[in-house]
N, C-alpha and C positions, 0 to 999 in steps of 0.2 A: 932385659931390653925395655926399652922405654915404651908406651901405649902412645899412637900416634892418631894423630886427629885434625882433621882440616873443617874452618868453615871460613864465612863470609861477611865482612864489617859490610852491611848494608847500609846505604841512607840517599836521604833525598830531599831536593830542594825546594823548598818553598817559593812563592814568589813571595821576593823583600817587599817591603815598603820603599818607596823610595829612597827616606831621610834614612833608612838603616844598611847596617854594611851585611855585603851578601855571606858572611860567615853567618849572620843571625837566620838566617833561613836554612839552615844545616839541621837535619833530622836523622837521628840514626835508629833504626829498627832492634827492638832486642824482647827477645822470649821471657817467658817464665816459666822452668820447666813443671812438670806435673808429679815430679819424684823427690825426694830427699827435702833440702832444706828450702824447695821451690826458687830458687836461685835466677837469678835473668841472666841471660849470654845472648851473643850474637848464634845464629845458626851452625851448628858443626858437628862432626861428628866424627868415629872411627873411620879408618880405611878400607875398604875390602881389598884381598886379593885378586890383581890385576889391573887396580885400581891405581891411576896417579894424582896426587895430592890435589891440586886442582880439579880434577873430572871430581873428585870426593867433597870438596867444599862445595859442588854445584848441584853435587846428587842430594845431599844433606840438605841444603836449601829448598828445594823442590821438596825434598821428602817433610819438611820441619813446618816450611814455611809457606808450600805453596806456590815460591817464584819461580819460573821456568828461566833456563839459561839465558834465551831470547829476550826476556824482560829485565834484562841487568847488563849495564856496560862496566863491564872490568878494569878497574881506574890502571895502567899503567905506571912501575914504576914505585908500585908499595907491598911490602910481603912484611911478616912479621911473625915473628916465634917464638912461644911461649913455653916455659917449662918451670913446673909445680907438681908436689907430690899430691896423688890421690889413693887412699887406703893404704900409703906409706909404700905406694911406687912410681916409678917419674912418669911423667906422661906430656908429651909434646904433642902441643895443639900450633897449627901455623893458619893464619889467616891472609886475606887479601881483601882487598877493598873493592866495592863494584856501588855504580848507584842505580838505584830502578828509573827506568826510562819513562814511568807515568807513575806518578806521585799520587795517586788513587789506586794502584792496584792493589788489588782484593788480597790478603792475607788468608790462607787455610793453615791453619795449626792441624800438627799430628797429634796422635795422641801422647806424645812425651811431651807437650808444654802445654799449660791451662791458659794463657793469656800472650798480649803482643801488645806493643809501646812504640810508636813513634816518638823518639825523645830528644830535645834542644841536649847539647854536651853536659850542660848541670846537670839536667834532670838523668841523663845519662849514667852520667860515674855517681849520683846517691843512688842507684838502682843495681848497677851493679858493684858487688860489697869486694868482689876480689880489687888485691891494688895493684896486680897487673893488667887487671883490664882497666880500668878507671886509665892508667895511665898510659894502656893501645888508644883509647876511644880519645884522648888528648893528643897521643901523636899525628892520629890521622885528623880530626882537627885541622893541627899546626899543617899539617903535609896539604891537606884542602884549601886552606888559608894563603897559603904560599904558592899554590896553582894561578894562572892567570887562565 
């Protein structure tokens, strides 16, 4: 059976400049863990039992990152699942989209990530090296983009 894992595409809006389009004020938050190849992701993590996928992408957050539930509105309308082998067994990670409500709040890292990045979508997908995230963090993007 497949290892299952929910976290949370965080980001937050700048204020634009005027003459710039409001896609360029899009920042999305992503770790770097403190183990293996120190790797950057969005917040996430395993399931516990009695645990539902969403309550786990939001404990995981809180636990990772420091955000409380209360400080993130949950974009409607976006889910996304991912499945890649890790030490040669599958493992499904499903994320959602949420954006923090105050674009200064404080980040606390656990101790599983050494560092945190608020990133424009370039500097985004060169950070993180998998090419399925590279191309979640362009879908939501396009999905943001396309929001009025």
């Amino acid at each position: 059976m497949a290892v299952r894992a929910c976290g949370l595409i965080i980001y937050r809006r700048l204020r634009p400049a005027p003459s710039s389009k409001a896609a360029d004020g899009i920042e999305y938050l992503l770790l770097q863990t403190s183990y293996g190849t120190h790797h950057w992701t969005p917040p996430k993590g395993h399931v516990d039992p009695g645990e539902d996928d969403l309550q786990t992408a939001f404990r995981e957050t809180q636990e990772e990152a420091g955000l409380q539930a209360s400080q993130l509105n949950l974009v409607e309308g976006y889910r996304k699942e991912l499945h890649y082998p890790v030490h040669g067994k599958p493992k499904t990670v499903v994320y959602w989209l949420a954006e923090v409500k105050d674009c200064n709040a404080e980040i606390k890292l656990s101790e599983e990530h050494q560092a945190f990045r608020w990133l424009k979508l370039e500097d985004a997908c060169k950070f993180a090296e998998y090419e399925d995230m590279q191309a979640t963090l362009k879908d939501v993007h396009q999905f943001l983009c396309s929001k009025k």
